[in-house]
C-alpha positions as CSV (number, residue, x, y, z in Angstrom):
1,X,0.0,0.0,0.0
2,X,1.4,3.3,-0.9
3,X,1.6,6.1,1.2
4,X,-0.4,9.3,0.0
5,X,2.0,12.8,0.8
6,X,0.0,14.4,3.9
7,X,-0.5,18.2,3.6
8,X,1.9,19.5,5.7
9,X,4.5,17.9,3.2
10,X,3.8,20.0,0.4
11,X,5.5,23.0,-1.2
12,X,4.1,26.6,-0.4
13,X,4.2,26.9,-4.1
14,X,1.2,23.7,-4.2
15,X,-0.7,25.2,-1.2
16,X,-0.8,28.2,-2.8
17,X,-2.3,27.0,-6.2
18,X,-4.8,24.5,-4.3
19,X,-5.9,27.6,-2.1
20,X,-6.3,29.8,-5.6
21,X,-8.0,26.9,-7.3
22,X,-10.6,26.8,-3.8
23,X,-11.1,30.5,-4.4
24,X,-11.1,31.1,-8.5
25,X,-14.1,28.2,-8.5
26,X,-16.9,29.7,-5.9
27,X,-16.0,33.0,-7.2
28,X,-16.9,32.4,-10.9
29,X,-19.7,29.8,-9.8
30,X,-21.3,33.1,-7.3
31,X,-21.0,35.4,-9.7
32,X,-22.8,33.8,-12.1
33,X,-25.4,32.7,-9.5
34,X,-25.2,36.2,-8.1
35,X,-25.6,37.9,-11.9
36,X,-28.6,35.7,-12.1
37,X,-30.0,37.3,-8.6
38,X,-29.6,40.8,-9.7
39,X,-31.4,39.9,-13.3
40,X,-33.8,38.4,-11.5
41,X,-34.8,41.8,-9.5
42,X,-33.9,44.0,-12.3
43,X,-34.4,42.6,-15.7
44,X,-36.3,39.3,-15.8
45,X,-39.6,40.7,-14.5
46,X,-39.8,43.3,-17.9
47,X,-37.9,40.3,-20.5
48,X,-39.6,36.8,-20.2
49,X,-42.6,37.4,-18.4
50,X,-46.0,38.4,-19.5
51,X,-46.7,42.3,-19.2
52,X,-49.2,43.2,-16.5
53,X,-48.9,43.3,-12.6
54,X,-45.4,44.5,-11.8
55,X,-45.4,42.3,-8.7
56,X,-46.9,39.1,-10.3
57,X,-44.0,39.3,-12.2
58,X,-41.3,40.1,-9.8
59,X,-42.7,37.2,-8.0
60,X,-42.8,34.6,-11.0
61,X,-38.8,35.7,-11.4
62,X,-38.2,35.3,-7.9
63,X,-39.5,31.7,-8.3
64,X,-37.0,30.8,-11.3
65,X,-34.6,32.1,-9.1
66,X,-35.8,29.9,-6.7
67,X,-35.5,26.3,-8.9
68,X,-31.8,26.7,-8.6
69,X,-32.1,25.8,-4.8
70,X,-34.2,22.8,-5.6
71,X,-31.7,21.7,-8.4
72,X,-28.7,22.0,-5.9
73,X,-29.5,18.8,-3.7
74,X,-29.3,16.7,-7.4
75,X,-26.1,18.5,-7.9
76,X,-24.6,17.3,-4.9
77,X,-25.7,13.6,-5.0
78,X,-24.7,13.6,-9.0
79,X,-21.6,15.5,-8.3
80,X,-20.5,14.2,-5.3
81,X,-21.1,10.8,-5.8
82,X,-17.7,11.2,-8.6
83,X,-16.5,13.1,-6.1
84,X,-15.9,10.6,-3.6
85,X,-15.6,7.5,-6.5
86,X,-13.4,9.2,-8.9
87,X,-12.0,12.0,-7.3
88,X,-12.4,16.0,-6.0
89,X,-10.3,17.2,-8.9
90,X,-11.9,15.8,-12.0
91,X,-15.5,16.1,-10.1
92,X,-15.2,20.4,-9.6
93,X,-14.2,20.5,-13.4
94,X,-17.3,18.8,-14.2
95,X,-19.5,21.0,-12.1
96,X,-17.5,24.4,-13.3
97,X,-18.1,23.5,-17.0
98,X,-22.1,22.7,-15.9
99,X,-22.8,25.9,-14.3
100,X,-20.6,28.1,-16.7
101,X,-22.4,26.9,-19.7
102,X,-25.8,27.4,-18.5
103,X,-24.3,30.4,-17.6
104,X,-23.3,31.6,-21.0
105,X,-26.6,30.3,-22.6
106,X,-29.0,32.4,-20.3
107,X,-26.7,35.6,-21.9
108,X,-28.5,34.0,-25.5
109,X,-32.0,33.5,-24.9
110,X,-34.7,35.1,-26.4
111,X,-37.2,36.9,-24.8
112,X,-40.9,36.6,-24.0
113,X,-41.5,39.6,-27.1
114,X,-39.8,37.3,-29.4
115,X,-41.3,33.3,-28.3
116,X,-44.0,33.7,-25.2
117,X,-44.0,31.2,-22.7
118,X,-40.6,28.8,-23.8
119,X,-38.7,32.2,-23.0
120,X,-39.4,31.7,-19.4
121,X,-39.4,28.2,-19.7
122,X,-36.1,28.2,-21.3
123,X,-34.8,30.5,-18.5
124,X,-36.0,28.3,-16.1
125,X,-34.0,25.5,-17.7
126,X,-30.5,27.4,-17.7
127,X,-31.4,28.0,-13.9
128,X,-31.8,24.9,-13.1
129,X,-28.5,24.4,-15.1
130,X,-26.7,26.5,-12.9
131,X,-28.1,24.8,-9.6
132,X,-26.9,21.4,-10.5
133,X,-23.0,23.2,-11.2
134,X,-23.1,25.0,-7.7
135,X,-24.5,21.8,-6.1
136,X,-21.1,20.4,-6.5
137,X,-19.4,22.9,-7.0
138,X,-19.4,24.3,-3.3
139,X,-18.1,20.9,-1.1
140,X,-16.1,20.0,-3.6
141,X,-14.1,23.7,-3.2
142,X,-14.5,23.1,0.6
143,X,-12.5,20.4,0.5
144,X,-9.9,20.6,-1.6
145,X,-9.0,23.4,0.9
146,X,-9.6,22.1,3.9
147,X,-8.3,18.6,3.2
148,X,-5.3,20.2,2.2
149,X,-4.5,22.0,5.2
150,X,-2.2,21.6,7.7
151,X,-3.2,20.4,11.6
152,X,-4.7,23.6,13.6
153,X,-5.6,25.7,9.9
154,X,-8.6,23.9,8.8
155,X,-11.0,26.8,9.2
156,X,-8.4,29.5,7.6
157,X,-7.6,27.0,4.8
158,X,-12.0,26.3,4.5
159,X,-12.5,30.1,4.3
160,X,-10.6,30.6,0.8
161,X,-13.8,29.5,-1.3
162,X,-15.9,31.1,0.9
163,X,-14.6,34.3,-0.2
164,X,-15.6,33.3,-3.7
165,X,-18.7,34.6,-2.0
166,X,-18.0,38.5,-1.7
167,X,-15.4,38.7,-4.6
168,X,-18.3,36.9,-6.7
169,X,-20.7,40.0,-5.9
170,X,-18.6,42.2,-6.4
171,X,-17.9,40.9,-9.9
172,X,-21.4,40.7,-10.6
173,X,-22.9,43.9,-8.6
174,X,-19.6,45.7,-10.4
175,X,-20.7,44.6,-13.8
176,X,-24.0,45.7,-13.5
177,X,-22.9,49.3,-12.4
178,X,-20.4,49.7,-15.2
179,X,-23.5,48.4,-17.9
180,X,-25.5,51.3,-15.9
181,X,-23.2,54.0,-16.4
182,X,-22.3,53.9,-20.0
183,X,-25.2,52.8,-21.5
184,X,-29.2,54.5,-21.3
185,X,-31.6,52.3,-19.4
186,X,-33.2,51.2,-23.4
187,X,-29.7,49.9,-24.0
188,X,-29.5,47.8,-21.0
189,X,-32.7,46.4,-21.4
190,X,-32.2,45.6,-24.6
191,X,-28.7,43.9,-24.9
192,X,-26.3,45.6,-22.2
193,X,-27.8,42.7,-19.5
194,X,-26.7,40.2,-21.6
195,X,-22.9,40.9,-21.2
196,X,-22.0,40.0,-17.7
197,X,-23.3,36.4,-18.7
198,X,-21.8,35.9,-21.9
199,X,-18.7,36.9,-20.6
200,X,-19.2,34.6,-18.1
201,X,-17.0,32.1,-20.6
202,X,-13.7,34.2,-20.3
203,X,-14.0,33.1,-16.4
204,X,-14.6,29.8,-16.9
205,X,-11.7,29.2,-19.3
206,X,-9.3,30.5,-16.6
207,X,-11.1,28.2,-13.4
208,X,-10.5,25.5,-16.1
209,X,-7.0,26.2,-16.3
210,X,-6.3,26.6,-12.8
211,X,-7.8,23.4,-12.0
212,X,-6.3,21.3,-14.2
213,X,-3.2,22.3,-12.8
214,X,-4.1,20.4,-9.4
215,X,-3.1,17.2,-7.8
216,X,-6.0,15.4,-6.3
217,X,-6.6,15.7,-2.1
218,X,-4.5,14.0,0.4
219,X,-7.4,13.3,2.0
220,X,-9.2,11.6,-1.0
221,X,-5.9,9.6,-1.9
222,X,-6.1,7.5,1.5
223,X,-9.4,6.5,0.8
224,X,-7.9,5.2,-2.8
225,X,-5.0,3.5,-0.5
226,X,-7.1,1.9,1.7
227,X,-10.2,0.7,-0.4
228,X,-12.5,2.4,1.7
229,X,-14.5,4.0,-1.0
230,X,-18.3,3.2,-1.1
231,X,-20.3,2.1,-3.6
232,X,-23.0,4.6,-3.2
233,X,-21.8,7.2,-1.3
234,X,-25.6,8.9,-1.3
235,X,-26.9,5.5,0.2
236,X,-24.3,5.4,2.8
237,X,-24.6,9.4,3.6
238,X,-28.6,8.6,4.1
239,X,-28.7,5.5,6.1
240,X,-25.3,5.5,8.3
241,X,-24.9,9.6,8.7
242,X,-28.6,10.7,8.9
243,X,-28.2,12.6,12.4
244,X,-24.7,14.4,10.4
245,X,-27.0,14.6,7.3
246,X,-30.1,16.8,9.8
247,X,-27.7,18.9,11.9
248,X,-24.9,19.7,8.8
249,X,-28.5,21.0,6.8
250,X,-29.6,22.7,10.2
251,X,-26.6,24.3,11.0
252,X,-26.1,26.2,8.2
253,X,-30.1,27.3,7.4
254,X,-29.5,31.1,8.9
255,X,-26.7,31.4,7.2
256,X,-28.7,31.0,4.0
257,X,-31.8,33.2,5.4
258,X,-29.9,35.8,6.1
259,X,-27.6,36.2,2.9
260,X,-30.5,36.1,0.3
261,X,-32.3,38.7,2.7
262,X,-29.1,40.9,2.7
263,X,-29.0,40.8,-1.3
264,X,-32.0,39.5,-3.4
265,X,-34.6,40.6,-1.0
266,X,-33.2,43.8,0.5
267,X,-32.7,44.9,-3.4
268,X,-36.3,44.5,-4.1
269,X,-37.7,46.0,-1.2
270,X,-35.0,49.2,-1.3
271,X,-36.1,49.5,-5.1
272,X,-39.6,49.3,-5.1
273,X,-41.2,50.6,-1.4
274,X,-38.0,52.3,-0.3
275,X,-37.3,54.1,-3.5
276,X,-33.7,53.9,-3.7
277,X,-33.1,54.3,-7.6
278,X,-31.1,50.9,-8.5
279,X,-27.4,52.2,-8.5
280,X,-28.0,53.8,-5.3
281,X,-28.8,50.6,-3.8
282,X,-26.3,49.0,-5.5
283,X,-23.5,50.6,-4.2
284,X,-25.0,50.8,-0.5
285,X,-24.8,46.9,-1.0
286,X,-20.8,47.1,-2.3
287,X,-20.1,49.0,0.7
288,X,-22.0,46.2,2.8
289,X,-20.2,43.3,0.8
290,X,-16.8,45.2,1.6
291,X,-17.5,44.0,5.7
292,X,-18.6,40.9,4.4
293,X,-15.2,40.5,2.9
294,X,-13.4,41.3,5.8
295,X,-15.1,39.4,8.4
296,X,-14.9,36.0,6.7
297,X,-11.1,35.4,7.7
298,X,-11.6,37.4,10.9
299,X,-14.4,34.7,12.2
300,X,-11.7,32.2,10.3
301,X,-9.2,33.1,12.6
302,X,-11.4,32.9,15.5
303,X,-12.8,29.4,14.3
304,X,-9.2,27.8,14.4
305,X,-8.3,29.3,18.1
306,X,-11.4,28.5,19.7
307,X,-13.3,26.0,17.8
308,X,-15.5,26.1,14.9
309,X,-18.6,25.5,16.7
310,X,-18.2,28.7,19.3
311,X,-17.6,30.8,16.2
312,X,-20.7,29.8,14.5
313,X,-22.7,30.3,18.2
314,X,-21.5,33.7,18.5
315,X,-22.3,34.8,14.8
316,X,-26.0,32.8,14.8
317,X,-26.7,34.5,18.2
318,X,-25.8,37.9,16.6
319,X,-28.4,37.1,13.5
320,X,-31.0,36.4,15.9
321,X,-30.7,40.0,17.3
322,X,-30.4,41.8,14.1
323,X,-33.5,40.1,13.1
324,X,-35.1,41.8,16.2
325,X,-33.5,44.9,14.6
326,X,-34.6,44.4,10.7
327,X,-37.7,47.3,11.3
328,X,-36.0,49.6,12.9
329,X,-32.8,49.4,10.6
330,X,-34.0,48.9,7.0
331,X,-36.6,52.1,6.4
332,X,-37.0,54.4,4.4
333,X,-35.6,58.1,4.3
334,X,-32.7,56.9,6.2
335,X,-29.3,56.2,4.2
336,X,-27.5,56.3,6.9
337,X,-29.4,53.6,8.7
338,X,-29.7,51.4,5.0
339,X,-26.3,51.3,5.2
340,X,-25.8,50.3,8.8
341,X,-28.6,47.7,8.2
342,X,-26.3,46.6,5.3
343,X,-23.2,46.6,6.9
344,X,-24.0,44.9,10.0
345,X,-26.4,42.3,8.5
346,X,-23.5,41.2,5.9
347,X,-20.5,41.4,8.7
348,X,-23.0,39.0,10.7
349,X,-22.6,36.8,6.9
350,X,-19.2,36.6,7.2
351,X,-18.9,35.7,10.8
352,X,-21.2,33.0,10.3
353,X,-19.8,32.1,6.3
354,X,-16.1,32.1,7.7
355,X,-16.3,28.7,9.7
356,X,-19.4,27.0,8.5
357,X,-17.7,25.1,5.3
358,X,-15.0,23.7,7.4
359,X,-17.7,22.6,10.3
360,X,-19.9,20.9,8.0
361,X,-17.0,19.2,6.3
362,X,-16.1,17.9,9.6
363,X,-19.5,15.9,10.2
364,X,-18.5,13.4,7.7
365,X,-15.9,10.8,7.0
366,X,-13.9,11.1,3.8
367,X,-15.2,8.8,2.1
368,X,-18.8,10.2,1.9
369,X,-17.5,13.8,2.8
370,X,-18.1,15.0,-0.8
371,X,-21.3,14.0,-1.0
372,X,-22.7,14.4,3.1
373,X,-21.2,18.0,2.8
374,X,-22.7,18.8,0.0
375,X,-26.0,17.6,0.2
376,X,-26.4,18.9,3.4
377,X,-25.3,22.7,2.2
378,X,-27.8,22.4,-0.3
379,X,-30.7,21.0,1.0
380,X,-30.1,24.1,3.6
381,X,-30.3,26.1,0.3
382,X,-33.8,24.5,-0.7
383,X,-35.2,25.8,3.2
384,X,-33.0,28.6,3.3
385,X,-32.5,30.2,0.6
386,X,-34.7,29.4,-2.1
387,X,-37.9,30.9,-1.6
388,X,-36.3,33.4,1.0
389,X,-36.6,36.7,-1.4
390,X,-40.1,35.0,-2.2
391,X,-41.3,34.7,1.4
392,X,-40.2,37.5,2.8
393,X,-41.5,39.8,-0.1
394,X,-45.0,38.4,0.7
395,X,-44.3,39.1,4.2
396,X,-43.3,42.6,4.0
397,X,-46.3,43.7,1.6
398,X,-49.0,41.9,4.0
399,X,-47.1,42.1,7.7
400,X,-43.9,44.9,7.6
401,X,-40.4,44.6,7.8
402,X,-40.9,43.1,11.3
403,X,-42.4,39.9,10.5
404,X,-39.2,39.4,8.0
405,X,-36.9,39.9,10.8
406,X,-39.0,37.3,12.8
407,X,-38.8,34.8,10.0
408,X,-34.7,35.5,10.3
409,X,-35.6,35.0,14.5
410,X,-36.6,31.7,13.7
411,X,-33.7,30.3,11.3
412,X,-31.3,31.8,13.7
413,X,-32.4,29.8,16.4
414,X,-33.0,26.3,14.4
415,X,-29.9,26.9,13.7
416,X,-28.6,27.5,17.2
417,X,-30.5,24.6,18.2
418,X,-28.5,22.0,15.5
419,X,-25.2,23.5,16.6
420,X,-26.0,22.8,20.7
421,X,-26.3,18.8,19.2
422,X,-23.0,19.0,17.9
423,X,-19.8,17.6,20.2
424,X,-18.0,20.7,21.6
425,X,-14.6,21.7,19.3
426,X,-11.3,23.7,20.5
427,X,-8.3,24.7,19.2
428,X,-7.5,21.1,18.6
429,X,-10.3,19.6,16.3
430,X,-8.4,20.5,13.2
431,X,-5.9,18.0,14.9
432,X,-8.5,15.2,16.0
433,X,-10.0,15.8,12.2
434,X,-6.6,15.0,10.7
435,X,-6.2,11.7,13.1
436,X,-9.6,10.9,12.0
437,X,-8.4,10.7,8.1
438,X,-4.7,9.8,8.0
């Protein structure tokens, strides 16, 4: 039996390119999910649905953007059972080239003007597209890094693709901005939306390079050593790692809540009842993503000295007050208060985005880990995440701001409740993970 190279034992020059590959692969694969968002809000509604009611419309887009979330779960059981047969390396190609394509071909389609009801149909399509890509794209990014990393660094390795996350909006939100300035709002409408998901290929192309340019997981290649790689790793994931499965799915619900809330939703609402024109709000949400950016290693940091569960504690605890805080914060005439709703709910995103990959990873062995991570993730997606803009749009029009900031209430403290199951974690459960695998 040969002996796989542990982490520790590779050059800074390898670490390096593993870290960049973790990073250039959630970034593309968020900003095209995140271009989708913003389309979604701003352009869809007018382009491939039938004129009439302005909000029967922005809620009909809302739902396409909502069949990604259901199309992630198949992602990760297609994508991760390769993952843990074949491989982590050959397996986040796969799912890049699946999400970039649908990508591109969204940038093509015709509208309802030109072919009625297949243009929403078709659009609906490429979305789901793009859900199966991020469905394994995400744990497969997660652990390339974290398998990768050395004993004590597993949440600072964990947090490189999740700050795909931020650098992804920023791409998109930065695109859309640019397409604003120099062109009249006929243009846009017209073609200009179109270019941030065409050129959606020229990122692609360089992921695919990066990643080709891998060596497959230390991790993944003692599972290869010692035959322990299942047949079905779904199966195994559903019947011998169900209580993992429940609290991995639990554990990360608020973090989804509150990030689709911070962006999709808050967009919306800021540009419809708030009457922020859509740059304004645009840039009030770059500011935001800027603290979103920064807190991510900050909580990362925190997470390796002091455990990963603690870190996610603190951070869900923190979401449960800002949703106590959502009225008073996010109202009209106030910039100054929409951009301290934005920056703290977002900083509260990082905290809780900066450990949460590298805790889920941990609830699973490595030979299921592709899969039980990413299913979990994304069946938190599908309650989190995919109808959130949806639900609390329908809650603000009939209840206020306040019942949206209950709805947030309550995934903070499911989620607060799935952590208190987990076994408490210290400084040294990047250490007990490695024993675990090696």
């Amino acid at each position: 039996m040969s002996v796989s190279p542990s982490a520790s034992s590779r050059t800074p020059a390898s670490k390096r390119r593993v870290l960049f590959a973790s990073l250039v692969g959630t970034t593309i694969e968020f900003y095209d999910f995140y271009i989708y968002a913003t389309a979604a809000v701003l352009v869809f509604p007018h382009l491939f649905f039938p004129a009439g009611d302005p909000a029967s419309a922005m809620l009909q887009s809302l739902a396409t953007f909502a069949l990604a979330f259901v199309a992630r779960p198949i992602g990760s059981a297609v994508f991760g059972h390769f993952g843990d047969r074949i491989g982590r390396k050959a397996t986040l190609v796969a799912a890049l080239l699946t999400m970039g394509v649908s990508t591109v071909l969204i940038g093509l389609l015709p509208t309802y003007a030109q072919i009625g009801v297949m243009a929403p149909a078709l659009l609906a399509l490429c979305r789901f597209g793009q859900g199966l890509g991020l469905g394994g794209e995400w744990g497969g990014a997660v652990l390339l890094a974290t398998e990768n990393a050395p004993p004590g660094r597993r949440a600072w390795y964990g947090m490189f693709p999740q700050l795909g996350a931020p650098i992804g909006f920023f791409l998109a939100t930065g695109s859309f901005l640019l397409l604003t300035a120099f062109m009249d709002d006929a243009a846009f409408m017209d073609w200009g939306w179109r270019i941030p998901f065409i050129a959606s290929a020229a990122l692609v192309a360089v992921g695919l390079w990066v990643r080709l340019r891998i060596e497959e997981t230390p991790d993944f290649k003692r599972v290869l050593d010692r035959s322990e790689r299942v047949r079905i790793p779904i199966a195994d994931v559903l019947l011998r790692h169900p209580r993992a499965l429940v609290a991995g799915t639990l554990l990360t619900l608020a973090t989804f809540v509150l990030f689709y809330l911070m962006t999709v939703f808050s967009l919306s609402w800021g540009t419809s009842a708030l009457g922020y024109t859509r740059d304004a709000f645009l840039w009030l949400q770059m500011l935001g993503v800027v603290f979103f950016a920064l807190t991510i290693p900050m909580a990362a940091l925190y997470a390796d000295r002091h455990g990963r569960r603690r870190a996610m504690l603190l951070a869900t605890a923190g979401i449960f007050v800002f949703g106590l805080l959502f009225e008073r914060l996010f109202v009209g005439g106030s910039t100054a208060s929409t951009l301290a709703f934005l920056v703290i709910g977002l900083s509260l995103m990082g905290l809780t985005y900066g450990p949460v990959g590298t805790l889920l990873a941990e609830q699973f062995p490595a030979e299921v880990r592709y899969t039980g991570a990413s299913l979990a993730f994304n069946l938190a997606g599908i309650l989190g995440a995919s109808f959130a803009p949806y639900i609390a749009t329908w809650l603000g029009v009939h209840h206020g701001l306040g019942a949206v900031g209950l709805y947030l209430c309550a995934a903070a403290t499911l989620t607060f409740g799935a952590l208190l199951t987990l076994r408490d974690d210290g400084p040294s459960a990047g250490v007990a993970a490695d024993a675990h695998t090696s």
